[in-house]
C-alpha positions in Angstrom: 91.1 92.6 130.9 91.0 91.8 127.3 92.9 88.6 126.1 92.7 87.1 122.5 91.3 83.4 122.8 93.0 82.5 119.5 96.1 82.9 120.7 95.5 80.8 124.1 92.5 78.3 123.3 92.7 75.9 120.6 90.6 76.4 117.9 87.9 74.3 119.4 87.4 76.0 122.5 88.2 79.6 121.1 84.5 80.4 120.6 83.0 78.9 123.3 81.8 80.8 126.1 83.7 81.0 128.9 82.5 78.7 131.8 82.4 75.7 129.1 86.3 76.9 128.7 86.9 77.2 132.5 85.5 73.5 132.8 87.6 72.0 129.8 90.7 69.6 129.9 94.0 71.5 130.3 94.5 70.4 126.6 92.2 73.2 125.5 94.8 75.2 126.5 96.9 76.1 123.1 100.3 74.1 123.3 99.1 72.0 126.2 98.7 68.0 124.8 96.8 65.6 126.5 99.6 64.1 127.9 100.5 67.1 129.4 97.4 67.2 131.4 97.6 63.5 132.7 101.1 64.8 134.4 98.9 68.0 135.6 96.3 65.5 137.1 99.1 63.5 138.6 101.4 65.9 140.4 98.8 68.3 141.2 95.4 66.6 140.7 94.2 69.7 138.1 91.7 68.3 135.5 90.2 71.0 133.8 91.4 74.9 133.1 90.1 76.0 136.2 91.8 74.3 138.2 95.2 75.0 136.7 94.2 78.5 136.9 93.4 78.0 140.6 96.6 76.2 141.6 98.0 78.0 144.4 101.8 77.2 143.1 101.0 79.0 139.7 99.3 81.7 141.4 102.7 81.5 144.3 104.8 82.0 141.1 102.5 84.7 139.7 102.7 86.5 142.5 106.5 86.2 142.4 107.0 87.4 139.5 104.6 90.7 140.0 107.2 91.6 142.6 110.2 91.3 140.7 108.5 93.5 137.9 107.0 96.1 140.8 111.0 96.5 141.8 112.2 97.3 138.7 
């Protein structure tokens, strides 16, 4: 799967390889502040981009979402 960092990394993290990316704040993230990863941390305990990526609600809704495209 390709995927342009650019457009989802902040500039800071866009080159970096991707287990230092995996293991960053949620604020590496483009359009995701700090302060929207101390409400990540707090409601689901997710810290770093991993673990948002691991969360089993996003991956519920992902899921969710699949199905509604596969029935169209």
């Amino acid at each position: 799967m390709a995927i342009d960092l650019d457009k989802v990394l902040d500039k800071a993290w866009a080159d970096k390889p991707i287990t230092e990316v995996l293991a960053a704040p949620v604020a590496a993230l483009k359009g995701v502040t700090d302060q929207d990863g101390e409400l990540l941390r707090e409601a689901f305990g997710v810290k770093t981009v991993a673990d948002l990526g691991q969360l089993k609600y996003a991956r519920w809704a992902q899921a969710l979402v699949a199905l509604d495209h596969a029935a169209k």
